[in-house]
TORTOR-140995 format. One record per atom (N, C-alpha, C): residue number from 1; atom name; x, y, z; residue in three letters. Coordinates in Angstrom, 3 decimals, m for minus. Atoms other than C-alpha are relative to their C-alpha. Example, Ala and Ser with C-alpha at 12.3 -4.5 7.8 and 13.67 -1.06 7.14 Angstrom:
2
  seq  atom        xx        yy        zz  type
    1     N     0.890    m1.190     0.000   ala
    1    CA    12.300    m4.500     7.800   ala
    1     C     0.900     1.200     0.000   ala
    2     N    m0.820    m1.190    m0.060   ser
    2    CA    13.670    m1.060     7.140   ser
    2     C    m0.770     1.090     0.730   ser
***
This chain:
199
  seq  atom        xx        yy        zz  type
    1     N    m0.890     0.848     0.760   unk
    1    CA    47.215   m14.828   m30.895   unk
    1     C    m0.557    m1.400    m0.139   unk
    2     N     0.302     0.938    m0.276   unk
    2    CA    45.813   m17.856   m29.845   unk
    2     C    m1.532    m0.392    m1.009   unk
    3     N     1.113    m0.015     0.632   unk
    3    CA    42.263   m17.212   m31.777   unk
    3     C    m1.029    m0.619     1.014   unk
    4     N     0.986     0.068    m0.724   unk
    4    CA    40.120   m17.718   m28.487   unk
    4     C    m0.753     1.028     0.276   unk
    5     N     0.656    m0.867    m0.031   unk
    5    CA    37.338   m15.996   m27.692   unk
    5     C     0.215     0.726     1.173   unk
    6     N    m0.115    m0.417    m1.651   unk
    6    CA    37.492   m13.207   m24.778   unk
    6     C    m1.005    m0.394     0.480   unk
    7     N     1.088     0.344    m1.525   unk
    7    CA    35.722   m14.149   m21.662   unk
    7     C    m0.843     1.523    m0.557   unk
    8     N     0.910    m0.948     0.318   unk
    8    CA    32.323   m12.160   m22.315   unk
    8     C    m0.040     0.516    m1.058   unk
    9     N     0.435    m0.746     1.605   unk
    9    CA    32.848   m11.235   m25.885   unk
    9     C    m0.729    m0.733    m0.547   unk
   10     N     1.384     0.122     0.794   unk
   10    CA    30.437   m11.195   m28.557   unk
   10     C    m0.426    m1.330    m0.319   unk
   11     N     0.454     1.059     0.138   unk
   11    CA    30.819   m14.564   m29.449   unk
   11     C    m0.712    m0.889     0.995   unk
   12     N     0.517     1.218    m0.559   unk
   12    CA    28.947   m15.808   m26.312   unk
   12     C    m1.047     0.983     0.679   unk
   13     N     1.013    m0.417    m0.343   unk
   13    CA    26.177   m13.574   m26.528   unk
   13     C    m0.383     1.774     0.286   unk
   14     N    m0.065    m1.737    m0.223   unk
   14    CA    27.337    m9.818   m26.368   unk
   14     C     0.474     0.196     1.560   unk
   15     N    m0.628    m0.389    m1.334   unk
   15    CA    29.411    m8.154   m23.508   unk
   15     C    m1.542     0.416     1.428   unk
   16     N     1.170    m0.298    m1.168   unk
   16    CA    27.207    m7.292   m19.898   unk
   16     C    m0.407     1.606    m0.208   unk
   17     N     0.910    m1.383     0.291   unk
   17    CA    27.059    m3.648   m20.934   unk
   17     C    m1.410     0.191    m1.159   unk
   18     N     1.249     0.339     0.951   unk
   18    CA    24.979    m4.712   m23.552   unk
   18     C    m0.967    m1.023    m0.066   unk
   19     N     1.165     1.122    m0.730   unk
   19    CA    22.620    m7.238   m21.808   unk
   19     C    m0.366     1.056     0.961   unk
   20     N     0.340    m0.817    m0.797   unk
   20    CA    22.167    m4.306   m19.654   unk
   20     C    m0.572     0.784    m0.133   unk
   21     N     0.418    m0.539     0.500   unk
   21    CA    21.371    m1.985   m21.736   unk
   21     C    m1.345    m0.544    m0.688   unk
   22     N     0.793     0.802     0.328   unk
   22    CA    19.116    m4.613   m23.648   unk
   22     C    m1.233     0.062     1.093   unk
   23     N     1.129     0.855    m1.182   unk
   23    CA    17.095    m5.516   m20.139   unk
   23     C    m0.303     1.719     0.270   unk
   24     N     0.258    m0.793    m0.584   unk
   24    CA    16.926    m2.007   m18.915   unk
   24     C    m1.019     0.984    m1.730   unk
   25     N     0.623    m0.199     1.166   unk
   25    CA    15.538    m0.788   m22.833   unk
   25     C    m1.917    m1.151     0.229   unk
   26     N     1.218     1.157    m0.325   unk
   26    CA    13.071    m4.025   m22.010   unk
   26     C    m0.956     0.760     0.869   unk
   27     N     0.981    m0.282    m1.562   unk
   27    CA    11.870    m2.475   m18.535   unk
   27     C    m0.725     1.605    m0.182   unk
   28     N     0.286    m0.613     0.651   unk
   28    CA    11.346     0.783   m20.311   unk
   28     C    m1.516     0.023    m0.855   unk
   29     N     0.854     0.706     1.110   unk
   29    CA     9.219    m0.430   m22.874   unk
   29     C    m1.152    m0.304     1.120   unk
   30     N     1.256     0.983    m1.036   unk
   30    CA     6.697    m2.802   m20.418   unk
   30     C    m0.276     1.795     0.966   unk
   31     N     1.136    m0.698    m1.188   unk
   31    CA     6.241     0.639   m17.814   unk
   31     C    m0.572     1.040    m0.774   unk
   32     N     0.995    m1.090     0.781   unk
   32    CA     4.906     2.933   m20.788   unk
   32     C    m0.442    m1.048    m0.931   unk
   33     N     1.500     0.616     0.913   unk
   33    CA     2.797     0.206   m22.423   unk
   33     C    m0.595    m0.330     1.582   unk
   34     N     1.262     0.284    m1.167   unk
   34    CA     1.305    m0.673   m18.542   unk
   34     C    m0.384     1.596     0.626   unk
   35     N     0.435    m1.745    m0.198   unk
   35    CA     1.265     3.611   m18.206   unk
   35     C    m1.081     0.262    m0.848   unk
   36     N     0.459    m0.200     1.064   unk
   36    CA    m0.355     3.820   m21.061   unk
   36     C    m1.771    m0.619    m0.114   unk
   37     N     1.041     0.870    m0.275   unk
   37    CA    m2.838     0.786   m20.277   unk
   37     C    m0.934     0.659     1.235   unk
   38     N     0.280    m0.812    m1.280   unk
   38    CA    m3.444     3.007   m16.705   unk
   38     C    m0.657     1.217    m0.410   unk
   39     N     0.636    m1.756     0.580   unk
   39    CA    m4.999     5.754   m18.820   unk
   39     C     1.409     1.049     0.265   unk
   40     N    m1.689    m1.237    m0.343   unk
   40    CA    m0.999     7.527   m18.155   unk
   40     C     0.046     1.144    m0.940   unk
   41     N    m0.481    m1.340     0.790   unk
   41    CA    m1.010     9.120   m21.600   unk
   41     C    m1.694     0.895    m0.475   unk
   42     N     1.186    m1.203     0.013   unk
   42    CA    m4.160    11.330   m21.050   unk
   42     C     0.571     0.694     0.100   unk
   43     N    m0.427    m1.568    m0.643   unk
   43    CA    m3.546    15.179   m20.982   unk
   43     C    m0.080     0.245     1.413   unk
   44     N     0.289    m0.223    m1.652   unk
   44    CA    m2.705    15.437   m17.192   unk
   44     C    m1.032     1.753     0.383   unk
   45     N     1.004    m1.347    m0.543   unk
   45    CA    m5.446    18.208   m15.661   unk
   45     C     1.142     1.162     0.353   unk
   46     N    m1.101    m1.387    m0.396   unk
   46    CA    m3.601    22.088   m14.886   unk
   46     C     0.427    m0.160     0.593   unk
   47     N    m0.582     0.052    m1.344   unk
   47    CA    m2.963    21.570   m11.395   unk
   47     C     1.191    m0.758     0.434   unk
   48     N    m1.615     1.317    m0.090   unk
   48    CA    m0.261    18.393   m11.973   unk
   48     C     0.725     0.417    m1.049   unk
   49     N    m1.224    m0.408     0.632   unk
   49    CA     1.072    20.139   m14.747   unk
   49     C     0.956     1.068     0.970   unk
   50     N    m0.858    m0.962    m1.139   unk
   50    CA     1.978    23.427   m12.578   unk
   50     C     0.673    m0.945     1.068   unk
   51     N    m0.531     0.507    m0.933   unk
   51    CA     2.867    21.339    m9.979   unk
   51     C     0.811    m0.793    m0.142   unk
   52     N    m1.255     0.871     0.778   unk
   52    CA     5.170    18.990   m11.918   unk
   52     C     1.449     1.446    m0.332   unk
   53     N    m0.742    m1.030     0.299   unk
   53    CA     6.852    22.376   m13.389   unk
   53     C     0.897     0.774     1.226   unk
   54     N    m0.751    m0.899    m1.112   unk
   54    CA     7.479    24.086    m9.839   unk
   54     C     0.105    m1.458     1.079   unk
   55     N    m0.120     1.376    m0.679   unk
   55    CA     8.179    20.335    m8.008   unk
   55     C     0.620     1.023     1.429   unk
   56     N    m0.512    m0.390    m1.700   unk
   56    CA    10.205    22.100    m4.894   unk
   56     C    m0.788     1.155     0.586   unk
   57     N     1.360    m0.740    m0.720   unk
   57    CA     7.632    24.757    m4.081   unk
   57     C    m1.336    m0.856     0.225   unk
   58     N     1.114     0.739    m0.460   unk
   58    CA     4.806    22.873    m4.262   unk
   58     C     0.691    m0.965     0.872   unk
   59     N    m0.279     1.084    m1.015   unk
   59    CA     6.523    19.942    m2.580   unk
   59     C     0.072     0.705     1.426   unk
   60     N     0.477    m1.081    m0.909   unk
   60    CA     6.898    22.407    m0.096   unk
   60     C    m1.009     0.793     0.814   unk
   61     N     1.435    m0.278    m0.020   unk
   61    CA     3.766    23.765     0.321   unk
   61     C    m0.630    m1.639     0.663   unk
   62     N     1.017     1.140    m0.525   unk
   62    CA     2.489    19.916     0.866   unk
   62     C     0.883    m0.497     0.999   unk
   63     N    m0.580     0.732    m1.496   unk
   63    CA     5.163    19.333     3.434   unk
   63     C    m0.502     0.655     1.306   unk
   64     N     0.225    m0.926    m0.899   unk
   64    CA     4.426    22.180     5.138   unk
   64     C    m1.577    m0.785     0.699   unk
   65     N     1.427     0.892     0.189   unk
   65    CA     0.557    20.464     5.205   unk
   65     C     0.078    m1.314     1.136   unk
   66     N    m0.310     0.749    m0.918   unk
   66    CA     2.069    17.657     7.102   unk
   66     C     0.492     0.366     0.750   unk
   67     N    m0.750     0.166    m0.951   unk
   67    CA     4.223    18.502     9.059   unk
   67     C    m0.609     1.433     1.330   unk
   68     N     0.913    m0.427    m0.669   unk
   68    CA     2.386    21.174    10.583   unk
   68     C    m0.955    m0.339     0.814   unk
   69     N     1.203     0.825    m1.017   unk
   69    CA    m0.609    19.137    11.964   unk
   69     C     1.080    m0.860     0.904   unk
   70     N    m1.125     0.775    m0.853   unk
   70    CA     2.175    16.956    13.173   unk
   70     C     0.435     0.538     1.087   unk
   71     N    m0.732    m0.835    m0.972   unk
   71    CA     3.812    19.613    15.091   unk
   71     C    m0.773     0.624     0.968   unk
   72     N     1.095    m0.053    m0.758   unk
   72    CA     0.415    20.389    16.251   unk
   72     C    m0.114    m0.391     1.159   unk
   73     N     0.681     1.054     0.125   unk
   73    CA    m0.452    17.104    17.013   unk
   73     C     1.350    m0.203     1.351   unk
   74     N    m0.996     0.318    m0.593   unk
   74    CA     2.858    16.715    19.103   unk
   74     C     0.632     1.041     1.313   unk
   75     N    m0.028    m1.058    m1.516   unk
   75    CA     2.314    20.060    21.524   unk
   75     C     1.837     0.802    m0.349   unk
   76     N    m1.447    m0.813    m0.007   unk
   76    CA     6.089    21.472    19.587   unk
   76     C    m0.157     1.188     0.071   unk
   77     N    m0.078    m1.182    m0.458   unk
   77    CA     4.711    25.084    19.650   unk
   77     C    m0.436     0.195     1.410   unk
   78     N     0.133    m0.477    m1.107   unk
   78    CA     3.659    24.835    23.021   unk
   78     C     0.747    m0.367     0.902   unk
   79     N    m0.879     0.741    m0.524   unk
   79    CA     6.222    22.503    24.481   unk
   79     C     1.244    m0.010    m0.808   unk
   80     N    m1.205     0.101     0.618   unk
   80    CA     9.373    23.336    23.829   unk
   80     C     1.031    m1.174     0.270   unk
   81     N    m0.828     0.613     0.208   unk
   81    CA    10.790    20.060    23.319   unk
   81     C     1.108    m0.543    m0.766   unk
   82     N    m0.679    m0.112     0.853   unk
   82    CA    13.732    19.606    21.590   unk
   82     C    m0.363    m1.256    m0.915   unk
   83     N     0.401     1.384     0.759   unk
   83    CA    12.707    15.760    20.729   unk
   83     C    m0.556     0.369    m0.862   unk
   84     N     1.307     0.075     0.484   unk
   84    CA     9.467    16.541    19.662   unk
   84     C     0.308     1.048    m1.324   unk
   85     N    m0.824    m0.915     1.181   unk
   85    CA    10.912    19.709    17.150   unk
   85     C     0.919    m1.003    m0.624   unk
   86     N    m1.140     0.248     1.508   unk
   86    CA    13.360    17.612    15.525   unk
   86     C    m0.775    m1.222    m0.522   unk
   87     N     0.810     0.636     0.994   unk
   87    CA    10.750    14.846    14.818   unk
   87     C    m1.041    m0.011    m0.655   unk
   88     N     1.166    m0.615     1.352   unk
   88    CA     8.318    17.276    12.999   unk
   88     C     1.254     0.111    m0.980   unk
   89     N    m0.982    m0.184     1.587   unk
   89    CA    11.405    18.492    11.184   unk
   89     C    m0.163    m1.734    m0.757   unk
   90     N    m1.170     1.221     0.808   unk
   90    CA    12.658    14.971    10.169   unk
   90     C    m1.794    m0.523    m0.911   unk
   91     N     1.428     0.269     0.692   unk
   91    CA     8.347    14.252     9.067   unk
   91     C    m0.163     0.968    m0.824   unk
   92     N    m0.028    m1.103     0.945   unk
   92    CA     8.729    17.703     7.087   unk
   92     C     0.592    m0.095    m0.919   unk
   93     N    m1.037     0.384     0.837   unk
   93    CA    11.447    16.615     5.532   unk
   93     C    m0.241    m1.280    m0.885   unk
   94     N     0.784     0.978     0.702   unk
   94    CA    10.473    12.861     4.617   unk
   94     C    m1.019     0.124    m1.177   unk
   95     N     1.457    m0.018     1.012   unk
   95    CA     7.052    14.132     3.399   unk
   95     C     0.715     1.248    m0.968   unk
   96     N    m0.709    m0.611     1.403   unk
   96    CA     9.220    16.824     0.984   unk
   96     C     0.507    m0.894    m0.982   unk
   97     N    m0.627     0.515     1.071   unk
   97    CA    11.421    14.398    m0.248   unk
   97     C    m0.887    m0.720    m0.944   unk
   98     N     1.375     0.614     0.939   unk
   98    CA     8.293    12.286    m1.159   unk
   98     C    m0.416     0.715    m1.350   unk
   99     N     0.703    m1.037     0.844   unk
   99    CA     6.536    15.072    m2.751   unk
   99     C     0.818     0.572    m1.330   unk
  100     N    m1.153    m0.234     0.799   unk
  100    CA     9.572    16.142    m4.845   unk
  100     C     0.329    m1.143    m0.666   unk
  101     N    m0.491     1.331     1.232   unk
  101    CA    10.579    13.044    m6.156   unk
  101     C    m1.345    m0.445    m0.705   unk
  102     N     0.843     0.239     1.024   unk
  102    CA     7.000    12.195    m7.281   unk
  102     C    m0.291     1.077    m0.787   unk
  103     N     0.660    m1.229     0.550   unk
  103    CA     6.229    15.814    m8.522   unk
  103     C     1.522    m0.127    m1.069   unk
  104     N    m1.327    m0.072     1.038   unk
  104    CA     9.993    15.446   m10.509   unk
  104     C    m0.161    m1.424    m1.052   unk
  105     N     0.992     1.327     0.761   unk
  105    CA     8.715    11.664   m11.865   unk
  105     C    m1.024     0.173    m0.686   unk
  106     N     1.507    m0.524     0.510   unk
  106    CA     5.642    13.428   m12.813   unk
  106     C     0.234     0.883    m1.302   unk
  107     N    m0.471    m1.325     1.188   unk
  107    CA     7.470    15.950   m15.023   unk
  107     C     0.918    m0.684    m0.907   unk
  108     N    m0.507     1.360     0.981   unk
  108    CA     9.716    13.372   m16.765   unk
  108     C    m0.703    m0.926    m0.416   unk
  109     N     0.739     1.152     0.843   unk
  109    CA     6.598    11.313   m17.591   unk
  109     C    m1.100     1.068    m0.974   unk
  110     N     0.802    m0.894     1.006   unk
  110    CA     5.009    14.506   m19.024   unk
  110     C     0.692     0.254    m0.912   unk
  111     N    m0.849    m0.115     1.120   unk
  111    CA     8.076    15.299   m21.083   unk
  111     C    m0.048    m1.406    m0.744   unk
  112     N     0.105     0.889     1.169   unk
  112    CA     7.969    11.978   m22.571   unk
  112     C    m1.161    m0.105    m0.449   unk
  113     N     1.493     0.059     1.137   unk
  113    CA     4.290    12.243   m23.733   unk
  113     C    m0.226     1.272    m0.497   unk
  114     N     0.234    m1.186     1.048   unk
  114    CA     5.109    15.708   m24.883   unk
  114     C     0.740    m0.566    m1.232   unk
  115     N    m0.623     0.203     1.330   unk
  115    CA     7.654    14.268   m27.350   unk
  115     C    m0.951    m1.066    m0.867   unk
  116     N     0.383     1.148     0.994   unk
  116    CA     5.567    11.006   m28.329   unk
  116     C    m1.313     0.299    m0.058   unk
  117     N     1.417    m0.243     0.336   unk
  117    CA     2.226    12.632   m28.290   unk
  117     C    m1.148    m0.563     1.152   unk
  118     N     0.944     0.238    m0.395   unk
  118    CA    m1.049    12.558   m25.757   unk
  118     C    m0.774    m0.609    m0.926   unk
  119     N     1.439     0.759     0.269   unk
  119    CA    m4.459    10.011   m26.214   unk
  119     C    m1.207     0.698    m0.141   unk
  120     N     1.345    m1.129    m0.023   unk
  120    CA    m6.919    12.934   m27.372   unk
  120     C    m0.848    m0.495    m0.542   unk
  121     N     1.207     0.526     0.260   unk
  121    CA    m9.188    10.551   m28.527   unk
  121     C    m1.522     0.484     0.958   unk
  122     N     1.224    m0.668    m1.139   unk
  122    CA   m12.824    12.146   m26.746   unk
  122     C    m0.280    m1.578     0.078   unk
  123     N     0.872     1.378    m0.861   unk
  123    CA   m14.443     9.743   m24.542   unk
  123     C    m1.170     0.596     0.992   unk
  124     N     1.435    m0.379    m1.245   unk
  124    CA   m17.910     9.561   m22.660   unk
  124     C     0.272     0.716     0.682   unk
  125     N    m0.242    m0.147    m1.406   unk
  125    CA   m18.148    11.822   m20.115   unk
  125     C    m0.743    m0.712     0.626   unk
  126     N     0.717     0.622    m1.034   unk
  126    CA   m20.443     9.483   m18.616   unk
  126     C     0.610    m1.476     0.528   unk
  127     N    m0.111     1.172    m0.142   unk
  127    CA   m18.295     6.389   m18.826   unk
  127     C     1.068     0.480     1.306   unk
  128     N    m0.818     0.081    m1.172   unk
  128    CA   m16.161     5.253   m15.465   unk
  128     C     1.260     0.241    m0.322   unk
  129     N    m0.756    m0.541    m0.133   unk
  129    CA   m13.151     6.474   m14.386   unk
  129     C     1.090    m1.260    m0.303   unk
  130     N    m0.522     1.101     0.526   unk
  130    CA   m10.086     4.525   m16.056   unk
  130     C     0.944    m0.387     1.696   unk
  131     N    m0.856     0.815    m0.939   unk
  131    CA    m7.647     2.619   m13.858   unk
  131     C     0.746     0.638     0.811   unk
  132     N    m0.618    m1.273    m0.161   unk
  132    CA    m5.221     5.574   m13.847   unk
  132     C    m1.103     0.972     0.990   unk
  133     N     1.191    m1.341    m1.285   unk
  133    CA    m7.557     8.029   m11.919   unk
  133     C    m0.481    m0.445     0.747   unk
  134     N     0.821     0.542    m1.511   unk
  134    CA    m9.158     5.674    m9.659   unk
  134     C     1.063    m0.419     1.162   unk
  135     N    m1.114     0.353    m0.340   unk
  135    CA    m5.480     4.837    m8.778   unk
  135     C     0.775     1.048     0.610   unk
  136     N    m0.178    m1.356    m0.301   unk
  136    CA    m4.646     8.367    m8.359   unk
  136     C    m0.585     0.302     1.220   unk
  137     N     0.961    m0.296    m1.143   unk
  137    CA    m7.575     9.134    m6.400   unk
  137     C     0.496    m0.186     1.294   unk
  138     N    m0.042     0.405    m0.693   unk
  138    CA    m6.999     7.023    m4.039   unk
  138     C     1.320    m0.412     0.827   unk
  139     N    m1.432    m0.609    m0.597   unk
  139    CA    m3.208     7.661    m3.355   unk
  139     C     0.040     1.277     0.332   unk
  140     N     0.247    m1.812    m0.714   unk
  140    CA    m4.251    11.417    m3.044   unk
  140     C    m0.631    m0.326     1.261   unk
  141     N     0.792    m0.141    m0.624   unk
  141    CA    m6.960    10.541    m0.713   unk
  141     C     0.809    m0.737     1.362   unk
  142     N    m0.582     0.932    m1.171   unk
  142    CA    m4.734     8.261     1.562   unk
  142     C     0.756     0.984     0.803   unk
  143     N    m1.027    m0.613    m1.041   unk
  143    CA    m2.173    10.676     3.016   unk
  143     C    m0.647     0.738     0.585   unk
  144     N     0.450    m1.012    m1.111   unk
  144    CA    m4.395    13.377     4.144   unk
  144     C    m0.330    m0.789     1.385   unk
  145     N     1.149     0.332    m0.316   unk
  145    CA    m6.829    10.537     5.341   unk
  145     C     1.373    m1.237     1.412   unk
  146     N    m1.330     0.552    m1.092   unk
  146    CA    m2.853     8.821     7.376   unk
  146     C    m0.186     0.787     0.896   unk
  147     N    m0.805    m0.979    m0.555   unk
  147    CA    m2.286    11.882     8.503   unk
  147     C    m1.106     0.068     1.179   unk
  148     N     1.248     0.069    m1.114   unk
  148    CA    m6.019    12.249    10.156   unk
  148     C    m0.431    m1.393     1.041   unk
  149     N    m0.192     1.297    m0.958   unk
  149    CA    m6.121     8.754    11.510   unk
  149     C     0.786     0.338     1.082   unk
  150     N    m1.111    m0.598    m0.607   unk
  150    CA    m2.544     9.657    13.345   unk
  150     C    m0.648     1.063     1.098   unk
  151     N     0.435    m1.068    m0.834   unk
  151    CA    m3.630    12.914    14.659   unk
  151     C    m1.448    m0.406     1.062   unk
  152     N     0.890     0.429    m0.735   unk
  152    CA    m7.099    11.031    15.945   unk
  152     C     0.230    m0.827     0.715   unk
  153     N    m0.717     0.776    m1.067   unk
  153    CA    m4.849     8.591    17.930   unk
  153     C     0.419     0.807     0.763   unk
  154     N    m0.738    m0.828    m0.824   unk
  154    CA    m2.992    11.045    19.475   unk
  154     C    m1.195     0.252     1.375   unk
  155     N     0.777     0.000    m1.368   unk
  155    CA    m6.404    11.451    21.582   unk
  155     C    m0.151    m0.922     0.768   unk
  156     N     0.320     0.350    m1.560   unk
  156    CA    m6.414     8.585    23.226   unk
  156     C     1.179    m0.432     0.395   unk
  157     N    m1.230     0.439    m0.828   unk
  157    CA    m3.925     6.458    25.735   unk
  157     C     1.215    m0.467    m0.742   unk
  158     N    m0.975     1.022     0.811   unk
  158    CA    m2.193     3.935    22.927   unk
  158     C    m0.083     0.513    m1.068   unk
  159     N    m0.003    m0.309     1.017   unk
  159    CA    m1.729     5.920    19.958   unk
  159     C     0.328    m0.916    m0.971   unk
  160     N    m0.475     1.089     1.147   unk
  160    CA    m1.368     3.557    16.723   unk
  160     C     1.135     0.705    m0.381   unk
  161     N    m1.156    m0.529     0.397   unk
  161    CA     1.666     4.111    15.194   unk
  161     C    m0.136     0.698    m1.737   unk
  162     N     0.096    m0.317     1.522   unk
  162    CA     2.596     5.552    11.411   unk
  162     C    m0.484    m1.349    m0.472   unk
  163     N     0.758     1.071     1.015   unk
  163    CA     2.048     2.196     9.739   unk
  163     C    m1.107    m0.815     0.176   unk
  164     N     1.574     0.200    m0.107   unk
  164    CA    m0.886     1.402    11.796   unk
  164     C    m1.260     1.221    m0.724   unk
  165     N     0.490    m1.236     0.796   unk
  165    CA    m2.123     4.830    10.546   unk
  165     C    m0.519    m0.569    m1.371   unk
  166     N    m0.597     0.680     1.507   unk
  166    CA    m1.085     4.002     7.049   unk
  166     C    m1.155    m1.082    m0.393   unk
  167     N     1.073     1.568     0.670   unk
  167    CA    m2.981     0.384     7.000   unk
  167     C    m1.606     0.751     0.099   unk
  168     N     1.308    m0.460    m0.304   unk
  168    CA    m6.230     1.961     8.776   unk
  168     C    m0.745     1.022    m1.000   unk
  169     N     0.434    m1.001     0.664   unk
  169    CA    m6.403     4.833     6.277   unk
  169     C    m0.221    m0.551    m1.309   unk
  170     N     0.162     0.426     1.062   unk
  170    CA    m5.743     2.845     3.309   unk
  170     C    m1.327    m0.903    m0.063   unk
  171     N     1.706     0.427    m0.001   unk
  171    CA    m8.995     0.772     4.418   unk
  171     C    m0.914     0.730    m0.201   unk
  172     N     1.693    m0.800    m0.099   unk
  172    CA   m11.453     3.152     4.983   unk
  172     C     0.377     1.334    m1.114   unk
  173     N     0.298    m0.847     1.278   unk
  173    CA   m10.173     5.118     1.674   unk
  173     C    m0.632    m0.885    m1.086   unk
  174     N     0.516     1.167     1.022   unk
  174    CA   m10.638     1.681    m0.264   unk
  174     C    m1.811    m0.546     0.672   unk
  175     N     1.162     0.187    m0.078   unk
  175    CA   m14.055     1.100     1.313   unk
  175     C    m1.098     1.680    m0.075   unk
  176     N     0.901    m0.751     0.211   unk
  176    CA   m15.252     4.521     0.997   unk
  176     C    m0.356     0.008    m1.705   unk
  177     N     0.403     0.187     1.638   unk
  177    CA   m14.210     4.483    m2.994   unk
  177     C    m1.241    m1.079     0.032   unk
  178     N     1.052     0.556     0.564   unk
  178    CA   m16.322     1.495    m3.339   unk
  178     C    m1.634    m0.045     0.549   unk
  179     N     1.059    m0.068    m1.191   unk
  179    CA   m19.193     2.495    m0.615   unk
  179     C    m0.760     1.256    m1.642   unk
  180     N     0.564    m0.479     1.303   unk
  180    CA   m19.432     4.928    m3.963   unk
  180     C     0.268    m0.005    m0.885   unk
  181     N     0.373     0.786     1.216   unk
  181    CA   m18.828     2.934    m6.467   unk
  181     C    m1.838    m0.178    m0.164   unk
  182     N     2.087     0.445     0.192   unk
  182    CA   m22.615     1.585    m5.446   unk
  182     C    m0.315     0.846    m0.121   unk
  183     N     1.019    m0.945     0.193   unk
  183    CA   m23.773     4.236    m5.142   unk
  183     C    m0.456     0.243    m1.861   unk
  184     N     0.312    m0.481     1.329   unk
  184    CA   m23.027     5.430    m8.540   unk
  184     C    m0.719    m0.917    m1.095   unk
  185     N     0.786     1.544     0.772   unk
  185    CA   m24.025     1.831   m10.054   unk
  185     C    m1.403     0.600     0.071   unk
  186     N     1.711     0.251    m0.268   unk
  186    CA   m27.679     2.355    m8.003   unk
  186     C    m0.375     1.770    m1.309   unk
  187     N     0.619    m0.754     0.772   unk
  187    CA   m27.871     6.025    m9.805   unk
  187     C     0.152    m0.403    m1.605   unk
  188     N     0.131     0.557     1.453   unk
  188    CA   m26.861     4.592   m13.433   unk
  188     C    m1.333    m1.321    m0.265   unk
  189     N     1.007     0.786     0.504   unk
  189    CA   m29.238     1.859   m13.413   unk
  189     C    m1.515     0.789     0.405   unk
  190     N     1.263    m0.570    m0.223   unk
  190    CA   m32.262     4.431   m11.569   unk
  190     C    m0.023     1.066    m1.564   unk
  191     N     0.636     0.007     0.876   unk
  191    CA   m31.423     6.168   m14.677   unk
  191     C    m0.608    m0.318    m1.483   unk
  192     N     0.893     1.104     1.317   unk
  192    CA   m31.757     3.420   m17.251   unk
  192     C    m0.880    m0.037     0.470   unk
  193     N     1.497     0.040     0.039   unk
  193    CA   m34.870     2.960   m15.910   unk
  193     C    m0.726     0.958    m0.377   unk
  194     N     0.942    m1.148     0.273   unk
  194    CA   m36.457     6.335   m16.130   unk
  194     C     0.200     0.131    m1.101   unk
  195     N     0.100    m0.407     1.225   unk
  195    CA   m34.971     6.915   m19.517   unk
  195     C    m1.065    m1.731    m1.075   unk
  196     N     0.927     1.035     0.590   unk
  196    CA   m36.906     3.239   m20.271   unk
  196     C    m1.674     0.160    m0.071   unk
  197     N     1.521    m0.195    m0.481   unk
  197    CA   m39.933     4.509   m18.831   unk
  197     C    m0.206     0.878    m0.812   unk
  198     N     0.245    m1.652     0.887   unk
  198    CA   m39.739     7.597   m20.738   unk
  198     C    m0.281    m0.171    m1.409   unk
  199     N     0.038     0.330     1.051   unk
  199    CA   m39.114     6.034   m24.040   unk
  199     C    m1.270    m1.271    m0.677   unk
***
């Protein structure tokens, strides 16, 4: 009656469901142009498609992977402790839910580059590995490489803990990648040379 505006209506900028919608459309946008920038919309290889498709078996399968050495690692088949059994379960479990939620993330970022189309542009096989795959790599290579740290504490007196694990593994995966990085540098430039010599 009065001809004021409501608190939050349009006239002072659009209601919060629609600044919400707006910002969350925004955040959208920015992680499939920096996916995208990551090498994301390549044709993922067979093995992450199947494994995106069956997410709770495979996740499964890679819990089992952990939590096994764990249970090992912790004397639960030979020591029947009840502790020690319920904190492989609860590490069986953790490392599922992991595995499952990225293998279900994995399959919702393949359905959206089935609808908007893969980057089948061919590229070198000789050129380096994009951002995306070296990024990959080296999140694959970390958990086994936790898990083995962990289990190689267990031999002596002061075992490190998980996130000492964790830090230690993530080093010596990031210095092995680049221990062959050089390498591969020293063989690309041994064979610019020979093909210089040759020519």
């Amino acid at each position: 009656m009065s001809g004021r505006p409501e608190p939050g209506g349009s006239k002072r900028g659009g209601s919060a469901p629609d600044r919400s919608e707006r910002a969350l459309a925004l955040l959208r946008r920015a992680f499939w142009a920096v996916d995208r920038a990551f090498d994301g919309a390549d044709p993922p290889p067979r093995p992450l498609v199947f494994a995106a498709r069956n997410a709770t078996g495979c996740a499964t399968a890679a819990a089992l992977l952990v939590a096994v050495p764990v249970g090992l690692a912790l004397s639960v088949f030979t020591d029947p402790a009840r502790a020690r059994l319920l904190q492989t379960v609860l590490v069986g479990t953790c490392a599922w839910l992991l595995f499952w939620a990225f293998l279900r993330f994995e399959r919702r970022r393949q359905a959206h580059y089935d609808r908007t189309g893969y980057d089948l542009a061919p590229r070198d096989s000789g050129a380096p590995a994009g951002p995306r795959a070296v990024l990959t790599g080296l999140l694959v290579a970390w958990g086994p490489m936790t898990v083995l740290v962990w289990l190689m504490g267990r031999l002596d007196d002061a075992p490190p803990s998980w996130t000492d694990s964790a830090v230690l593994a993530a080093l010596t995966v990031v210095c092995m990648h680049f221990a062959q990085h050089l390498r591969e540098r020293r063989r690309t430039r041994a064979r610019a040379a020979a093909d210089e010599e040759t020519g």
